[in-house]
N, C-alpha and C positions, 0 to 999 in steps of 0.2 A: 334637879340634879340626877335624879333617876332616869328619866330620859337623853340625857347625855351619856351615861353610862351605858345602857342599852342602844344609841344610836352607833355608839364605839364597835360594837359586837361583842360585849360581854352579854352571856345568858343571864336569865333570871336564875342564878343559882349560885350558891356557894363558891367562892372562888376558889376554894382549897381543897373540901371534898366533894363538890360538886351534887352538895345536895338538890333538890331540885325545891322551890319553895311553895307553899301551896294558898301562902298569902301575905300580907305587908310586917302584918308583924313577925314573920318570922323573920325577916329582913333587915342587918343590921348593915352600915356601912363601915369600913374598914378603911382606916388612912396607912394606906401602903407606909409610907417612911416612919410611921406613931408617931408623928406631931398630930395632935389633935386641934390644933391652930390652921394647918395646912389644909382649905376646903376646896384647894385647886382639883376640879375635875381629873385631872391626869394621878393626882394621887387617890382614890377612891374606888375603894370595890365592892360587891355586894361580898357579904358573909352570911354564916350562921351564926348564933349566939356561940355556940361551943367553939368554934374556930377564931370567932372574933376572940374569945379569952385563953385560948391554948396559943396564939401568935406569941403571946410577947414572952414566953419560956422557951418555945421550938425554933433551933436555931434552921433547921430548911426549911422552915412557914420562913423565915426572913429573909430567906436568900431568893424564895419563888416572888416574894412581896416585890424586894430589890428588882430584880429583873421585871418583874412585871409594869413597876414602876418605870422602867429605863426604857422598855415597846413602847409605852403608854407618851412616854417623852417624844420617843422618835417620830410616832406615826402621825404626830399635829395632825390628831384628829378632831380638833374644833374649828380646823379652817378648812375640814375637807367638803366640799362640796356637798358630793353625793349627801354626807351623813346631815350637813346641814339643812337636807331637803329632806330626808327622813323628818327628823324634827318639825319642823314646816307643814308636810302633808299631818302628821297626828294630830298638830295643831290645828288645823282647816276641819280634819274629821270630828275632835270635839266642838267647835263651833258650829256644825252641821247637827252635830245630837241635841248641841242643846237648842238651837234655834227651831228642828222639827218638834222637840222636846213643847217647848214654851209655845207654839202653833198649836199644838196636843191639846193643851190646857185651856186654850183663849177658848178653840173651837168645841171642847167639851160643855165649857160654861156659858157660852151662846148657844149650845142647841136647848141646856136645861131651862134660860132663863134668857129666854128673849124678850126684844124689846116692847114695851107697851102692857108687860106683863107683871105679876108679882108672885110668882115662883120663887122658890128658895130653895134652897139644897144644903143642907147639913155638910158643913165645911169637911169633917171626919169622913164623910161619905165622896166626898170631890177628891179629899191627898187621896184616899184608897185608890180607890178606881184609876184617877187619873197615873197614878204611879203604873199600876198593873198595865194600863193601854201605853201610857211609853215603855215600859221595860217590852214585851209585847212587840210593838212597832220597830223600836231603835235598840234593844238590848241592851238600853241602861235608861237610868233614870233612880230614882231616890223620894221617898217623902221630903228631904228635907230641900232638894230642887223643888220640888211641885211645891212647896210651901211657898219658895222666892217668888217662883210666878204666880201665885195669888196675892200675893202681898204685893206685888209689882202690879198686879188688876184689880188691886183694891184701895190703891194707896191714896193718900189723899190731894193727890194730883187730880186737877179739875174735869181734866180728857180721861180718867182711869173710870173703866164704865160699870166695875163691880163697887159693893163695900159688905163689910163682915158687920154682921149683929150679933147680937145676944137675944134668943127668943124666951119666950116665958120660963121654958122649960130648965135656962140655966146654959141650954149649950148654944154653939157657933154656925150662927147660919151664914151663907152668901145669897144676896140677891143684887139684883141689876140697880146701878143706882140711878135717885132720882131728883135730875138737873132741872134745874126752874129754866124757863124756854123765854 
């Protein structure tokens, strides 16, 4: 929904006092008309907390709401082209992070633990790192992606070439697994 609302040309920021936001949760959305039923894109704005709760006593927060609501109608901006391709390309660029992202991962755990080998690497020591070298490379990335891609090269699919142990010690190794030939 956020990205419809940013493809429109609303900034990230308050729609009332034009706060500027400095991350999601400060982020509330506001149903221009106050039906809270209404999650048609064309009624929805970003707010602040303080302006989302001073709307519904201020009768010019309602009338900016009103109009803004009534551009928002006019300018059938979900069938407009151009914006539909804004959405489109961000779409494309996320699938490019994560796909370099998850390449990041394979190629980090095939240099540590090649084949014919019995190398391990301390699972805690693979999210770290590997997080640090994607954020690094692509400027995003998360433990809890790096996590998906190990578990996606470890999973118990026949062709997935890792699997995660338990060593003496109590903690979570990875190493290369090993398929009877």
């Amino acid at each position: 929904m956020t990205d419809i609302i940013l493809a429109r040309g609303d900034a990230y920021r308050c729609f009332y006092c034009h706060y500027e936001f400095k991350n999601v949760e400060e982020c509330w959305l506001e149903h221009l008309n106050d039906d809270r039923t209404d999650n048609n894109p064309d009624n929805l704005v970003f707010t602040c907390r303080k302006c989302n709760s001073k709307k519904q006593h201020d009768e010019s927060m309602k009338v900016q709401a009103r109009e803004k609501l009534r551009v928002n109608q006019l300018m059938n901006y979900v069938r407009d082209w151009k914006e539909l391709q804004k959405l489109q390309t961000h779409s494309t660029e996320q699938i490019d992070i994560n796909e370099s992202n998850c390449n990041t991962t394979v190629q980090w755990l095939e240099e540590r633990l090649p084949l014919g080998t019995s190398n391990t690497v301390l699972l805690k020591e693979a999210v770290d790192t590997i997080t640090f070298e994607c954020k690094d490379k692509t400027g995003h990335g998360s433990q809890q992606s790096i996590r998906n891609y190990i578990d996606y090269l470890t999973s118990s699919a026949p062709k997935a070439p890792f699997e995660i142990f338990k060593g003496e010690d109590g903690k979570r190794y990875i190493r290369r697994k090993q398929h009877d030939n």
